[in-house]
N, C-alpha and C positions, 0 to 999 in steps of 0.2 A: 593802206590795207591793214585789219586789223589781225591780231593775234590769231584772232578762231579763224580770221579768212583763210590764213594760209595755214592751219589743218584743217581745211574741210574742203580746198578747191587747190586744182592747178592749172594756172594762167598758162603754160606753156601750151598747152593743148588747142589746139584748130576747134574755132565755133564750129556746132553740128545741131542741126533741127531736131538729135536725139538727145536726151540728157540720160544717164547713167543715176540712177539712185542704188545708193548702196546701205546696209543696217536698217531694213524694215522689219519689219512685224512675222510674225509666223501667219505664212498663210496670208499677206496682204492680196483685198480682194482692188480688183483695176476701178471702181467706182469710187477707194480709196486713194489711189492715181492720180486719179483725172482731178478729185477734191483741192489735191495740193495746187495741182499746176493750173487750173483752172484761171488763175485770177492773172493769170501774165501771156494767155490766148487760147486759141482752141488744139485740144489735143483731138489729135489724127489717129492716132494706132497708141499700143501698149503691150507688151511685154514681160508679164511676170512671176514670179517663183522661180525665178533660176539662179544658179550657181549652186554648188556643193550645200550650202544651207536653204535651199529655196527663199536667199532675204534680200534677193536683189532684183531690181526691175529697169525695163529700158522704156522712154515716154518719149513720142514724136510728134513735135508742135508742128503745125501748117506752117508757118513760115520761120526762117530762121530767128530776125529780130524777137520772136517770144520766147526762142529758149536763152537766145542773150539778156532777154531781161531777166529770167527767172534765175540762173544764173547768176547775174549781178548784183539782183536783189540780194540772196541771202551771201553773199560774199562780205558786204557790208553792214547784213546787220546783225545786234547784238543777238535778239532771240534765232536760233538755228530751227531748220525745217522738221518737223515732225508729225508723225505717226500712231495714234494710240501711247501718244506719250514716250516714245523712243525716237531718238534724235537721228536724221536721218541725212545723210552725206552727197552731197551733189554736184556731178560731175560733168562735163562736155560727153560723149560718148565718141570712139574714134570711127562709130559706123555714124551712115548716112542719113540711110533708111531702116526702120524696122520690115525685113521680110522673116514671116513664116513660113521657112519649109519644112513641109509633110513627111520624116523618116516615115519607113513602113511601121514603128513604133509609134507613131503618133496617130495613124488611121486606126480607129476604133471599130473594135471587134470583138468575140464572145470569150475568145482565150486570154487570160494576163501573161505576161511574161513577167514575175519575180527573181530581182536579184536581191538576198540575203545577205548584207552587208557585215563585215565583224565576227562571222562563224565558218567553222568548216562543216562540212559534211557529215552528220549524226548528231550533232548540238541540236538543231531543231528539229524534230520528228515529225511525221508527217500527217501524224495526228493532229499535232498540232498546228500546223497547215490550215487544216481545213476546220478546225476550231473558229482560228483568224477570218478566213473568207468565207464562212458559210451565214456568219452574220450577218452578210447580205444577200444571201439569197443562197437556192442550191447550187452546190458543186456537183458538177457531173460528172471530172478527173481531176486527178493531179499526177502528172511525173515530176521528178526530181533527179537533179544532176549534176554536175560539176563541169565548171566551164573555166577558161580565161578571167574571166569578172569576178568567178568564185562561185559559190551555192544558188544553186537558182531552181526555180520552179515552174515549170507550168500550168495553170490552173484555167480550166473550163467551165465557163457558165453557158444555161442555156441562152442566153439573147445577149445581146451588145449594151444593151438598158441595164442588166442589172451588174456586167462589168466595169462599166462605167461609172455607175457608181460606188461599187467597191475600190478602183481605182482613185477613182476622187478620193476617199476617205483615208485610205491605208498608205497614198504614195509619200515616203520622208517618212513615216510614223516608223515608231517601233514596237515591237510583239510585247505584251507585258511581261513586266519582268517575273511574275512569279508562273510562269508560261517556259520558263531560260533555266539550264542548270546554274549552281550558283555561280560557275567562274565565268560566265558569260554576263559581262554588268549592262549591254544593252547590243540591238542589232535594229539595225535600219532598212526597210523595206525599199527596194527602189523597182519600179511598176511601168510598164511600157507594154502596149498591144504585141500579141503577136499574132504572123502570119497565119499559123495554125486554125483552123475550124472544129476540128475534130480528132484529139487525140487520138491515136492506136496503141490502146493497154492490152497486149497480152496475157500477164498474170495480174493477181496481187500479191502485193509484197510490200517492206517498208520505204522501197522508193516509188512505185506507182499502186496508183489504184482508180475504181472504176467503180461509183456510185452508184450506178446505171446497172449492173449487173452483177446479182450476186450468186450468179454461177459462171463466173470466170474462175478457171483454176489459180488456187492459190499455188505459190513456189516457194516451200517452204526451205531450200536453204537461197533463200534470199533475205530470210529473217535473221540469218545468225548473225548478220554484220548490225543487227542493229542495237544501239546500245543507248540511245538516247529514252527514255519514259515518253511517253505519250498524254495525253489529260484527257480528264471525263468529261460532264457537262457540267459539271461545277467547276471545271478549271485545276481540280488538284492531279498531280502527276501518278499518272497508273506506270506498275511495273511492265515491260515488256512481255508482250503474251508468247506464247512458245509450245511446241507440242509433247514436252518433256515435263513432268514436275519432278519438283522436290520437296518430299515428303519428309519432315520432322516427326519423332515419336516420340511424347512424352508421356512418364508416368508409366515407363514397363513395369508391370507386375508381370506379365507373361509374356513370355518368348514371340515374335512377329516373325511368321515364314512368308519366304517367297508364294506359297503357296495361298497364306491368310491375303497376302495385299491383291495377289491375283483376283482374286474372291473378289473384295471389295471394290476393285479399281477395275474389275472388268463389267463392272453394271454399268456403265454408262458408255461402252462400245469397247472394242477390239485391241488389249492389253500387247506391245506387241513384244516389250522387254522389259527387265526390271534387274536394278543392281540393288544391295543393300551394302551399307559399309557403316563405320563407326568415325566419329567428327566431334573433336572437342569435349569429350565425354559420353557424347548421346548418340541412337542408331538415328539415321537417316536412309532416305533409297530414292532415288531416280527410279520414275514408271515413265514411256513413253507410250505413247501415244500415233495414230496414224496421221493427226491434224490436228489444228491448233482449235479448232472449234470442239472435240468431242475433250483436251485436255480441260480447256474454261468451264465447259459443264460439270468434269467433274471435282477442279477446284471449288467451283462457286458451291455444291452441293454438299462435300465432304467437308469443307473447312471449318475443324474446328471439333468436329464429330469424336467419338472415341469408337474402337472398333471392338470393346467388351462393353459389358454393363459396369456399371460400378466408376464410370471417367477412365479407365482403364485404357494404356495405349491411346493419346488424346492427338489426332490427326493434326499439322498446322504446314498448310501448303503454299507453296512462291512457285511461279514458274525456272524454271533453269535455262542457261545460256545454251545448252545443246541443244542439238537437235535430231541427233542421232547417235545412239551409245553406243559402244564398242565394246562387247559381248565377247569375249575369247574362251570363257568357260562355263562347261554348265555344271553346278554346283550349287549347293543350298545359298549361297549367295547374289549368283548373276543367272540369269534364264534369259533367253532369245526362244520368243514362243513363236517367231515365225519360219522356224527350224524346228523341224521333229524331232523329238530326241530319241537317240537311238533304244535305252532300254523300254522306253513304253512301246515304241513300235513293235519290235519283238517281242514284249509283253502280251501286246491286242493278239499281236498272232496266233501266239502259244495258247492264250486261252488264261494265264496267268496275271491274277493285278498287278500293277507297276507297284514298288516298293515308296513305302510313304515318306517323307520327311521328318524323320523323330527332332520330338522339341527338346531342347537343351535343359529341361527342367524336370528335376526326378519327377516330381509329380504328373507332368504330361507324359514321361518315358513311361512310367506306367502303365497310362491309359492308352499308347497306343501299343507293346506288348500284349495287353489282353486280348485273348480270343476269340478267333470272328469278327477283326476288324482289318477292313480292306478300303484303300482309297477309290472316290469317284472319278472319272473322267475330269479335267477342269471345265470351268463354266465358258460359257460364249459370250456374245455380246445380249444386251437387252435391253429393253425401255428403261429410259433413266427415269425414278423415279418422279413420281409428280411433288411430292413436297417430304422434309424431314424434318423430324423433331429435333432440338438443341439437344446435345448427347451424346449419347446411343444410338443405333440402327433398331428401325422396328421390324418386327420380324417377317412384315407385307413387303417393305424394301426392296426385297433381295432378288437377285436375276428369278428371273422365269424359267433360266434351264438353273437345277438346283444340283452343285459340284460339289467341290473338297472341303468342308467344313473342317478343321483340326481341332473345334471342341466340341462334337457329337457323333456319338457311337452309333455301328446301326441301330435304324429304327426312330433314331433323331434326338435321343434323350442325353441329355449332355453328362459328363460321368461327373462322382459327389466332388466337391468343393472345387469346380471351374464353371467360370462365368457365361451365362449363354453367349454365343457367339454372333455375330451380324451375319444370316444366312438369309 
């Protein structure tokens, strides 16, 4: 017996009308099987993509004496059995028969059952999910959860045809990697049917959702745990959406009141708090928002905008990780507009305007000292506008109910050397 016989076979092993191949090909199809063993009988049955690398396959000849020849053959000879050019290992197999049974993962059906190999729970987002599976066809759910196995998913298609073949494609693959945060260097998809027919998604959130209907209540603190990016249609990584932004100011020349962002941030619906603080040298403020869809509109709208003429106060908006600010004072810095505040209330009553917010700038203390000037009611929600110039606000922009401007005096005329205002 020569050198390479005895690393590539063991004699000690009981003949078996199976032979054991091991170190095949990725993805060897059974026509490639049947090609090797072909020449030493007829193959019966076949067996392949298993084991932890899907590179191994089991082949069962019709009768014994052909897998003892095929066997013997490459025992003895110089060139070894191969595969697309990979040298491929041949062994007795200590089963008998190849039998197929059918786990209930194995009967095909419209749901996938995904286990996520290599990651915990918020590595891959669920965006990106359905990024992966919708390349073949529509998704119509996906939940996500943690199990025993690890990160798993369930994903619904309409028919068992086009699970099937996302199955085929995706099962041992991995998610691209610029799809993966960076310390994730790769994760393994592993795909099996499951019983399920028809998911029951309650909300949406960033562990389930429901394609099918887009008036199921979102749950928006089901968002706050989520911390992984999501991706566009181009594959690059979007920040987590949220119902809170955070609003950077640059470029103060004039003072930004709670009362100016109110203005602004309440054109696109229903402002319901806002903090301002200072960070690193510069103001910033959290606005929140009642839901994560009236926040995106008015990121996508204002970003980037300045809220004077002149670039003045230049907007630049990221969503934030809250999702609910904690309001304990009301004060020229923090407002909870979904609480009345006590002086205006007793103000509407008395018949008396509520006291305005003087700007921190002689020149604005000024103009709100002079005579005959009295704050409006604040604005409500209003049609978001249809389109806006790079800039500036123009002055059709502005809500429909028209409130607290703090740079125009009554009658609308803005006082000398301050910038018109975005009203």
């Amino acid at each position: 017996m020569s050198a390479g016989g005895q690393a590539q076979f063991r004699y000690t092993q009981t003949p078996s009308k199976v032979i054991h191949l091991r170190n095949l090909p990725w993805e060897c199809h059974e026509d490639e099987l049947i090609e090797i063993c072909n020449p030493f009988g007829k193959v019966i049955n076949t067996k392949g993509n298993v084991g932890a690398n899907k590179n191994q396959a089991f082949v069962e000849f019709a009768e014994l004496g052909q897998a003892i020849a095929m066997v013997s053959y490459y025992a003895s000879s110089p060139e070894p059995a191969q595969v697309r050019g990979k040298t491929v290992y041949i062994q007795y197999s200590n089963r008998h028969e190849i039998v197929h049974n059918k786990s209930p993962g194995d009967v095909p059906g419209n749901v996938l059952l995904v286990t996520i190999e290599g990651v915990e729970a918020g590595d891959v987002s669920i965006e990106v999910i359905h990024l992966v599976f919708s390349a073949f066809g529509f998704v119509h759910k996906i939940a996500t959860f943690e199990k025993a196995a690890g990160f798993q998913a369930l994903i619904q298609f309409s028919d068992i045809e086009t699970a099937s073949t996302a199955k085929t494609h995706l099962d041992g693959r991995s998610i691209p990697g610029y799809l993966l945060p960076e310390h994730i260097p790769a994760c393994n998809l592993r795909i099996s049917y499951s019983a399920h027919t028809d998911l029951n998604i309650k909300f949406q959130s960033h562990r389930s959702r429901d394609y099918t209907n887009p008036y199921l209540p979102v749950n928006p603190t089901a968002f706050e745990g989520a911390v992984q990016s999501g991706a566009g249609p181009d594959g690059k990584k979007l920040e987590p959406e949220s119902n809170v932004l955070l609003a950077s100011i640059e470029n103060m020349q004039y003072a930004v009141t709670l009362d100016a962002l109110h203005t602004v941030f309440s054109a696109f619906g229903p402002v319901q708090k806002i903090a301002i603080f200072e960070k690193n040298g510069g103001t910033q403020a959290l606005i929140q928002y009642p839901d994560v869809t009236t926040a995106t509109v008015a990121k996508e709208a204002l970003e980037g905008h300045c809220i004077y003429d002149g670039g003045y106060c230049k907007l630049h908006l990221t969503y934030s990780r809250h999702t609910d600010l904690n309001i304990k004072a009301y004060n020229d810095k923090s407002r909870d507009y979904t609480i009345p505040a006590p002086s205006m209330a007793s103000a509407r009553l008395s018949g008396v305007p509520a006291a305005s917010t003087a700007w921190q700038t002689p020149q604005a203390a000024s103009v709100y000292s002079s005579a005959g000037f009295t704050a409006a009611a604040l604005v409500g929600p209003a049609q978001v506008p249809t389109s806006w110039a790079q800039g500036s606000f123009p002055a059709s922009a502005g809500p429909t109910q028209m409130g607290f401007q703090p740079n125009l005096r009554p009658g609308g005329a803005s006082p000398p050397g301050m910038p018109p205002y975005y009203g």
